[in-house]
Short mmCIF file of the C-alpha atoms (twelve columns), coordinates in Angstrom:
data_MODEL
# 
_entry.id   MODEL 
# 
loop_
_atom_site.group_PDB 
_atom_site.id 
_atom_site.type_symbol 
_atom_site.label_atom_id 
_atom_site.label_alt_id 
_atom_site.label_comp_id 
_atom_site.label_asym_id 
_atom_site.label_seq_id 
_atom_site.Cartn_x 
_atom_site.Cartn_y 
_atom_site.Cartn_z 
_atom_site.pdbx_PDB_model_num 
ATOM 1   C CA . UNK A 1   -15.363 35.509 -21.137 1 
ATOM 2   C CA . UNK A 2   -19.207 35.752 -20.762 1 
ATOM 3   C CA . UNK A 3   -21.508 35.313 -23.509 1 
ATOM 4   C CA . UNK A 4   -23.223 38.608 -23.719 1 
ATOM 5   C CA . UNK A 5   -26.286 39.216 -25.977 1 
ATOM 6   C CA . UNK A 6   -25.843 41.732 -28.617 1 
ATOM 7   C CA . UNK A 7   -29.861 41.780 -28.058 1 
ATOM 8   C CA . UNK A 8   -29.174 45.912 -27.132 1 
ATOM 9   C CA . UNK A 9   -26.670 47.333 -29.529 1 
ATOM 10  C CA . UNK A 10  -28.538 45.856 -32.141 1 
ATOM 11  C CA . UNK A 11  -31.824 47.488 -31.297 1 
ATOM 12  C CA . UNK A 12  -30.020 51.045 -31.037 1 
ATOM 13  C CA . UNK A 13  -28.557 50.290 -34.962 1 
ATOM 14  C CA . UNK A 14  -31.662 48.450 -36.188 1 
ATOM 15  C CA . UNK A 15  -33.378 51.918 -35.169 1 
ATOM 16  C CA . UNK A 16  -30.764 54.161 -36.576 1 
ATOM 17  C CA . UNK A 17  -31.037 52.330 -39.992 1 
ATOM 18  C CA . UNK A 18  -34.479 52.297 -39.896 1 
ATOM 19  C CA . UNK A 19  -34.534 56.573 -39.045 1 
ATOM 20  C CA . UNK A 20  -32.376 56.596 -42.328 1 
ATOM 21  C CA . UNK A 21  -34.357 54.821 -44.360 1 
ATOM 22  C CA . UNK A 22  -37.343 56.490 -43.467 1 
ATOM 23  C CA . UNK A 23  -34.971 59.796 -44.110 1 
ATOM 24  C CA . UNK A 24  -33.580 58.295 -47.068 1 
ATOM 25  C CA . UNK A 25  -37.464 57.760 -48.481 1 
ATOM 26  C CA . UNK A 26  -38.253 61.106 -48.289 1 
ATOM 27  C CA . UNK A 27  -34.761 62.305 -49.728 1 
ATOM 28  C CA . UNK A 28  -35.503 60.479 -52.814 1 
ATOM 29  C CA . UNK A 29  -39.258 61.775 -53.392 1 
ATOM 30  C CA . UNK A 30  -37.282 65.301 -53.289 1 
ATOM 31  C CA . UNK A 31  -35.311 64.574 -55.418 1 
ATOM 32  C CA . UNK A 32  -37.538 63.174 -57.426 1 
ATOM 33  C CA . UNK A 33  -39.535 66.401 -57.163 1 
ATOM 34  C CA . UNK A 34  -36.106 68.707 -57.763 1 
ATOM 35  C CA . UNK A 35  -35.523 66.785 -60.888 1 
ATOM 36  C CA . UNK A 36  -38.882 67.269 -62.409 1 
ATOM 37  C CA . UNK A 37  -38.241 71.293 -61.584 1 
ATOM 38  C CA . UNK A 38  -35.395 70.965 -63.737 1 
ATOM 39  C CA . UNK A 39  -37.329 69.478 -66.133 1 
ATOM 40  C CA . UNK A 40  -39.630 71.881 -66.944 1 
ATOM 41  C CA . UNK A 41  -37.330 74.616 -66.455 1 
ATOM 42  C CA . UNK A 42  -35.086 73.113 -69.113 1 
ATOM 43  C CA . UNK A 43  -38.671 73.246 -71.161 1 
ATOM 44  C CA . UNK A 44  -38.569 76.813 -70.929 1 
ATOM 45  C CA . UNK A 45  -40.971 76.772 -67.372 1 
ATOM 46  C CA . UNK A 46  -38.955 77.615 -64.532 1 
ATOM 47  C CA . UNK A 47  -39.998 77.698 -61.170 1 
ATOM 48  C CA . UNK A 48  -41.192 80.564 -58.913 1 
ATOM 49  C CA . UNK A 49  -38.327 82.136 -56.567 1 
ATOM 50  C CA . UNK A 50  -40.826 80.995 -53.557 1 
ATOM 51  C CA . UNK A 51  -41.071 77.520 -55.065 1 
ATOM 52  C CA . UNK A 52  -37.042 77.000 -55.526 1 
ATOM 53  C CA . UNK A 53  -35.934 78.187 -52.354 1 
ATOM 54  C CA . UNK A 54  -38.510 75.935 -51.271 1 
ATOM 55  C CA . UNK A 55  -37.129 72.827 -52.582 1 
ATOM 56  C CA . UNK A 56  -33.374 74.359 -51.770 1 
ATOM 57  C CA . UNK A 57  -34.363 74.295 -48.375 1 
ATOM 58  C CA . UNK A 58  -36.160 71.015 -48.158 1 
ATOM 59  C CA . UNK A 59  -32.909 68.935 -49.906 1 
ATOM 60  C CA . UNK A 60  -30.522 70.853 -47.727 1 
ATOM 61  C CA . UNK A 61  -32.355 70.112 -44.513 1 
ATOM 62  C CA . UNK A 62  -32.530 66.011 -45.503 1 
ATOM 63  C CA . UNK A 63  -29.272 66.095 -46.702 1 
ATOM 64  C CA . UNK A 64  -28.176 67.650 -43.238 1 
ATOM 65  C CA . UNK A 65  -30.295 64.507 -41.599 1 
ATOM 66  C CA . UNK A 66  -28.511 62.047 -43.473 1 
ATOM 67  C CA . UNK A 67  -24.848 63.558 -42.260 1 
ATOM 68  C CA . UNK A 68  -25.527 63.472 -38.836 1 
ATOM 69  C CA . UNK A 69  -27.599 60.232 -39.324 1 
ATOM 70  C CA . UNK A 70  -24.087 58.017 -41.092 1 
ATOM 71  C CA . UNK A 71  -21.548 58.679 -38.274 1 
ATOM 72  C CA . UNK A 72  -24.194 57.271 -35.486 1 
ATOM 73  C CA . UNK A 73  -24.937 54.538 -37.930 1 
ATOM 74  C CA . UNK A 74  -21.051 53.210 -38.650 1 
ATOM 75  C CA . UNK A 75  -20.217 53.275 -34.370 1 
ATOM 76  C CA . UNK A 76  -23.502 51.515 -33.225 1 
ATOM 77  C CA . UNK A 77  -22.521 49.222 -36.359 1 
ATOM 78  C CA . UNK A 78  -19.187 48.839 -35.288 1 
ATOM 79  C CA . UNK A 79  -19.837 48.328 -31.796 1 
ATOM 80  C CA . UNK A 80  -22.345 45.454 -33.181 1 
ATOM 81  C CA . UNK A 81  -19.577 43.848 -35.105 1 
ATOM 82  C CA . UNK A 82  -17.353 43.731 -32.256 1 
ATOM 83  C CA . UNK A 83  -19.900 42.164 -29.736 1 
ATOM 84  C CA . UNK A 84  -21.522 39.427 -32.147 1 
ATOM 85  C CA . UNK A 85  -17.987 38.039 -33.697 1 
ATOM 86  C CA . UNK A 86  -17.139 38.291 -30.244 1 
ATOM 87  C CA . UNK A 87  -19.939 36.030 -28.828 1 
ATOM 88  C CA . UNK A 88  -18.619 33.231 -31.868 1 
ATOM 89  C CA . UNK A 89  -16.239 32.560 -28.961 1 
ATOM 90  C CA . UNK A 90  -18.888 31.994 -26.381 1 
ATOM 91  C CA . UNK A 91  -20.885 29.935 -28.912 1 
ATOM 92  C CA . UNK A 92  -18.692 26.904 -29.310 1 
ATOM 93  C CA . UNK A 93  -18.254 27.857 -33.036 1 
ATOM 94  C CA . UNK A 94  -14.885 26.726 -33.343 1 
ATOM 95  C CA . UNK A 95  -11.197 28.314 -34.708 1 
ATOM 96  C CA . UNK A 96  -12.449 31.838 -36.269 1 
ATOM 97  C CA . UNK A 97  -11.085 33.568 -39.342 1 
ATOM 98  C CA . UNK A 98  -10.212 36.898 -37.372 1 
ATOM 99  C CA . UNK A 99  -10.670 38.787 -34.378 1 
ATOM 100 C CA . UNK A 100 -13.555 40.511 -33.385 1 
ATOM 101 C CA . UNK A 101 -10.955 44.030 -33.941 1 
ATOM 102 C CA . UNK A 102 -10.056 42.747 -37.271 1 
ATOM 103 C CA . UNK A 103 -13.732 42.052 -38.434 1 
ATOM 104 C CA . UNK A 104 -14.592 45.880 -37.826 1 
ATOM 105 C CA . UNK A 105 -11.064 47.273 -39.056 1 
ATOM 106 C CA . UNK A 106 -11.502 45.352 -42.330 1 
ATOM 107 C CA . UNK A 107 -14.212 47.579 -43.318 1 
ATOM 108 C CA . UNK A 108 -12.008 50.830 -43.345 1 
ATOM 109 C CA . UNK A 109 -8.607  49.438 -45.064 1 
ATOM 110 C CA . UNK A 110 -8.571  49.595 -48.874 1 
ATOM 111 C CA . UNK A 111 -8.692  45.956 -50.878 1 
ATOM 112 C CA . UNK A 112 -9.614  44.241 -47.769 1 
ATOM 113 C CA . UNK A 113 -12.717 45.633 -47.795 1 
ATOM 114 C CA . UNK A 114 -13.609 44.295 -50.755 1 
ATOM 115 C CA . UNK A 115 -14.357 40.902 -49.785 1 
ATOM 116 C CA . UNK A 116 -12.993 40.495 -46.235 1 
ATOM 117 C CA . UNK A 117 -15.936 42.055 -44.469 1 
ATOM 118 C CA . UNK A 118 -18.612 39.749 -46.435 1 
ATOM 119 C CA . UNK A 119 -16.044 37.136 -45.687 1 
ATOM 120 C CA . UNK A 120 -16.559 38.118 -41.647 1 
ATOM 121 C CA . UNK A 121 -20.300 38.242 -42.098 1 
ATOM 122 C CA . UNK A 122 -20.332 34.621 -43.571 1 
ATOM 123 C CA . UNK A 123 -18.791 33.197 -40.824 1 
ATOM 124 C CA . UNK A 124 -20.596 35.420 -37.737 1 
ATOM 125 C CA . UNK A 125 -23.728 33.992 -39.535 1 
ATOM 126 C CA . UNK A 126 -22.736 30.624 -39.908 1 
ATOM 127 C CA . UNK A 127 -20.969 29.921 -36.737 1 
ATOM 128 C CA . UNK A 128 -24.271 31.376 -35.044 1 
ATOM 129 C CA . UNK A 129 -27.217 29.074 -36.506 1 
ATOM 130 C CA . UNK A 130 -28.948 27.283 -33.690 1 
ATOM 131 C CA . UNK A 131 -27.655 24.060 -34.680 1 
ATOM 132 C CA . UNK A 132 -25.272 21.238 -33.258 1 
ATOM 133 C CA . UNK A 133 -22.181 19.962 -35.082 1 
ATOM 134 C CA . UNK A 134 -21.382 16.613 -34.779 1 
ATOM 135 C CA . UNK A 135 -17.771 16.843 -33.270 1 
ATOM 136 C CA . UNK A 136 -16.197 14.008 -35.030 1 
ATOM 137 C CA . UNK A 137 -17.977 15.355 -38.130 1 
ATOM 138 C CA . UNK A 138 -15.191 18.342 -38.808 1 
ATOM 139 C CA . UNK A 139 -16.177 18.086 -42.855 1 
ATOM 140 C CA . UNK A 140 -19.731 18.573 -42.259 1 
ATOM 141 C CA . UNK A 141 -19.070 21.739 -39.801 1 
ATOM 142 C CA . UNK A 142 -16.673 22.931 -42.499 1 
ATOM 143 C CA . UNK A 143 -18.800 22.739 -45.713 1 
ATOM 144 C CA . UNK A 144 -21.614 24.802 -43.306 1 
ATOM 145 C CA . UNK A 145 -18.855 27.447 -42.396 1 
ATOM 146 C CA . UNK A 146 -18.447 28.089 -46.367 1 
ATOM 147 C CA . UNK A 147 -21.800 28.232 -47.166 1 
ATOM 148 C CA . UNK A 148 -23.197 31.695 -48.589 1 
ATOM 149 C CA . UNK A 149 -26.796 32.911 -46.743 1 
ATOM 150 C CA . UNK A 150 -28.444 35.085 -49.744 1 
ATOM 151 C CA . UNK A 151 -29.271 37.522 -47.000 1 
ATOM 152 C CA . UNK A 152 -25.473 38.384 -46.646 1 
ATOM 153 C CA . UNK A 153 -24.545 38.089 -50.477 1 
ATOM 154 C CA . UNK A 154 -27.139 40.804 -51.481 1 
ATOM 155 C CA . UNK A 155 -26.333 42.978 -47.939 1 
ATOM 156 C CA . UNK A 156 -22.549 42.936 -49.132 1 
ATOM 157 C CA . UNK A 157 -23.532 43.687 -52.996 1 
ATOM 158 C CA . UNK A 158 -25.453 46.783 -52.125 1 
ATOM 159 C CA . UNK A 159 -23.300 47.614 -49.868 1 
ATOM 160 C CA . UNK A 160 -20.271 47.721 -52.771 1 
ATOM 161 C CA . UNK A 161 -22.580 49.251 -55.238 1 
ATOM 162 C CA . UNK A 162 -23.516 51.879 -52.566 1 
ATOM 163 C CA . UNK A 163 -19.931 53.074 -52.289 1 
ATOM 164 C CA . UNK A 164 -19.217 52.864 -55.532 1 
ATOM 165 C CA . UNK A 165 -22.744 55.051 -56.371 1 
ATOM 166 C CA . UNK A 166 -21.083 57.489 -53.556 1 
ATOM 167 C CA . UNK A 167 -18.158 58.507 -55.124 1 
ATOM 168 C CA . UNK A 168 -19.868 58.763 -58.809 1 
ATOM 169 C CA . UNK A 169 -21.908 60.853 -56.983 1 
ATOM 170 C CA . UNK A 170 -19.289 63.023 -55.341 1 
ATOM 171 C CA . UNK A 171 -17.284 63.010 -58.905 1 
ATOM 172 C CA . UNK A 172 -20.490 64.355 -61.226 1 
ATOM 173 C CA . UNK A 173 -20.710 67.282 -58.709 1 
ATOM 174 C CA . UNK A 174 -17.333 68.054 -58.982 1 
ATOM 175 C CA . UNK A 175 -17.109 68.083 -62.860 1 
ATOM 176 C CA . UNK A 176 -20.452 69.820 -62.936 1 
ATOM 177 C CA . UNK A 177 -19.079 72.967 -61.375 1 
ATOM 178 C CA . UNK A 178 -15.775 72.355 -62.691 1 
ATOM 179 C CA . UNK A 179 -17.657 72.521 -66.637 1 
ATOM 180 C CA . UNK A 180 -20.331 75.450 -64.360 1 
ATOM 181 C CA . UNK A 181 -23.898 74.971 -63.892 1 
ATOM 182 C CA . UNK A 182 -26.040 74.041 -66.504 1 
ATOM 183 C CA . UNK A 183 -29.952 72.858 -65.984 1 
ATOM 184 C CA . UNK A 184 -28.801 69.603 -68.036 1 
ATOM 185 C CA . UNK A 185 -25.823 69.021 -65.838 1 
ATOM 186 C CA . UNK A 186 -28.265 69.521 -63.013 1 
ATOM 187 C CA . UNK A 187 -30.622 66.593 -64.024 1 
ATOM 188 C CA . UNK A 188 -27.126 63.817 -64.359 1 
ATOM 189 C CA . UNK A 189 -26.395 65.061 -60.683 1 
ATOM 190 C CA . UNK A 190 -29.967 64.504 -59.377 1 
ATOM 191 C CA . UNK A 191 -30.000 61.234 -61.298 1 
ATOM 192 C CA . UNK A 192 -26.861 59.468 -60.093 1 
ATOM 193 C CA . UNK A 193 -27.895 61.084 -56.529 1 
ATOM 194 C CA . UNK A 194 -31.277 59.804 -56.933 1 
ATOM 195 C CA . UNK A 195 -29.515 56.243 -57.364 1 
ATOM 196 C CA . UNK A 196 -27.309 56.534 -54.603 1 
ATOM 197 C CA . UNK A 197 -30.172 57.145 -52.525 1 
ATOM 198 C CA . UNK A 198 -32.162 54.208 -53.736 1 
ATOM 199 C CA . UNK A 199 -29.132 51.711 -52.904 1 
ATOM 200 C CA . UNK A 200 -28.682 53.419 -49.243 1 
ATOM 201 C CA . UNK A 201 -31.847 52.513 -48.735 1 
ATOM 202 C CA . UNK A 202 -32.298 49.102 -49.826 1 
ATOM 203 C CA . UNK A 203 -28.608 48.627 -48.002 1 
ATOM 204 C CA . UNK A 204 -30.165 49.895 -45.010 1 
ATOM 205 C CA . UNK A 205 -32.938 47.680 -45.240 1 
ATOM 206 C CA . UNK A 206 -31.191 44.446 -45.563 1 
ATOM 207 C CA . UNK A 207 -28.841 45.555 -42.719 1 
ATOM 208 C CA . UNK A 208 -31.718 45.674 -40.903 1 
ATOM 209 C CA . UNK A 209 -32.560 41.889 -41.986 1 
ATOM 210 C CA . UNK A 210 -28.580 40.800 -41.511 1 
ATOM 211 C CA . UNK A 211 -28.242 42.531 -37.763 1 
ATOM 212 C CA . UNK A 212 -31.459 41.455 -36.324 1 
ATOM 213 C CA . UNK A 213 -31.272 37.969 -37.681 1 
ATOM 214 C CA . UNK A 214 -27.767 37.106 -36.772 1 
ATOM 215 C CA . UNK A 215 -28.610 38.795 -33.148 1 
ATOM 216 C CA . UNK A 216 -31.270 36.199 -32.939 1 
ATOM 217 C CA . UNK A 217 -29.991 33.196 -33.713 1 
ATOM 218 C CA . UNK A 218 -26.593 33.725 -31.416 1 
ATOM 219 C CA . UNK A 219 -29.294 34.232 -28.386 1 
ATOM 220 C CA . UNK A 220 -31.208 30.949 -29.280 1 
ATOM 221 C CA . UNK A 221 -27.721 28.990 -29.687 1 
ATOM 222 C CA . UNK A 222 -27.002 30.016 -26.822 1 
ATOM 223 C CA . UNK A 223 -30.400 29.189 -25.352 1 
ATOM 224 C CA . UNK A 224 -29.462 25.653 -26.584 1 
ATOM 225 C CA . UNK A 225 -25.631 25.323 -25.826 1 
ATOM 226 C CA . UNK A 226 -26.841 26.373 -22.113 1 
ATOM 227 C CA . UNK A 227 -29.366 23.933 -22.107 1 
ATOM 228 C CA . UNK A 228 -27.618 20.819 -22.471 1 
ATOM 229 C CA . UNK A 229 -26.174 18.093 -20.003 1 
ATOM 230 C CA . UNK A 230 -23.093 18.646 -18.805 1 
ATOM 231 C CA . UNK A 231 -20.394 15.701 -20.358 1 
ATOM 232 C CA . UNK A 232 -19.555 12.835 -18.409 1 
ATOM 233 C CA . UNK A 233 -17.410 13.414 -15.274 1 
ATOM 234 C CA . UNK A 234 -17.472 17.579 -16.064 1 
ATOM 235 C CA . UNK A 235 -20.368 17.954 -13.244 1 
ATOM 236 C CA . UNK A 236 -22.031 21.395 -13.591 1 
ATOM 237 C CA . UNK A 237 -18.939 23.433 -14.444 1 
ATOM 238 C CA . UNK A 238 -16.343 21.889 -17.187 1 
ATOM 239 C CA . UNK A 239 -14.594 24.325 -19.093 1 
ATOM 240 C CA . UNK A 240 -17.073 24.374 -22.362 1 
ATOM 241 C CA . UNK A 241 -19.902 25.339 -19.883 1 
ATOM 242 C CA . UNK A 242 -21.868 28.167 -21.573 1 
ATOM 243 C CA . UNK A 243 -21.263 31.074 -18.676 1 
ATOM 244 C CA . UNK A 244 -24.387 33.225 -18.148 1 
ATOM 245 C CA . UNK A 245 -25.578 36.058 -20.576 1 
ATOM 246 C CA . UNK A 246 -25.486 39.624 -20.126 1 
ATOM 247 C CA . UNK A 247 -26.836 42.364 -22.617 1 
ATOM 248 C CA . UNK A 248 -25.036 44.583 -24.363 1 
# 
């Protein structure tokens, strides 16, 4: 199979994480802004009727942004996945730990992704540094494999905290109108939402970092892997031959 640069699919994600964390900015200055109306209404200064629909219609229209912003976001992500633990095949990086199906499906079945996904991301970013292993070396290749880029670790801890921020989320609405609407009930929704917002951004930030760098480096290893001399007695074609790049 081809080596084929995930040079494209990464641009189309990179630009739909960016759009939400530009959205996600703004969402949190709302809310920001709906929290101090609570405020002062709890102080006995409630808003005008103008002002509050307002601010309803402001929160509703980002959070409407956001929903049809996440479902673009997890296929061009997936689809990214796919083609860069594909590549790892391409790359001369050795036996992998999964298959490029398995590396997306881990992050939708329960346990697994827990720690299989960072475990996936580890090795994509590993097995694609721009570097040569000494083939007779299989210790020093292995000790690289296993080693932990900070730019993953803190991707894969946001991205935790962010799900686990989502459902807090989700469950202080729900007992809110289960216990009915209260101004003070109001403010603990619009604070735990106001986190959640600040960890979907950062997340989308480094994801950002983790796509684009990972894209890079598997286009200049394979810059380099094309770029050598064919082995002794292999001529122009042996069967480890880098085969030319496409885009995807």
């Amino acid at each position: 199979m081809a080596y084929r640069s995930a040079k494209r699919i990464s641009r189309i994600t990179i630009g739909l994480f960016a759009a939400d964390a530009t959205v996600t900015l703004f969402a949190i200055v709302s809310s920001a802004r709906l929290r101090y109306v609570f405020t002062e209404a709890l102080a006995g200064r409630p808003p005008s009727a103008a002002t509050a629909r307002a601010d309803d219609m402001r929160q509703n229209f980002l959070i409407l942004l956001q929903t049809l912003l996440y479902p673009l976001m997890v296929a061009t992500f997936c689809v990214w996945i796919y083609r860069a633990y594909s590549n790892l095949q391409d790359l001369n990086a050795g036996d992998r730990r999964t298959t490029p199906g398995w590396a997306v499906a881990h992050y939708f079945i329960p346990v697994l992704c827990l720690f299989r996904p960072f475990q996936d991301m580890r090795e994509t970013w590993n097995a694609s540094k721009p570097v040569l292993d000494d083939p007779d070396d299989r210790w020093s290749r292995s000790a690289r494999m296993e080693q932990t880029p900070p730019t993953v670790a803190i991707w894969f801890t946001l991205y935790l905290l962010l799900n686990f921020a989502a459902n807090l989320s989700l469950w202080t609405s729900m007992s809110m109108i289960r216990k009915g609407r209260s101004i003070p009930g109001m403010i603990e929704v619009v604070d735990v939402h106001l986190a959640f917002l600040v960890l979907r951004g950062l997340a989308a930030v480094l994801a950002i970092l983790v796509i684009s760098r990972i894209t890079h480096m598997q286009d200049e290893r394979f810059a380099m892997l094309a770029a050598l001399p064919p082995a002794p007695g292999e001529g122009g074609g042996g069967a480890d031959s880098p085969e030319p790049a496409g885009v995807v």
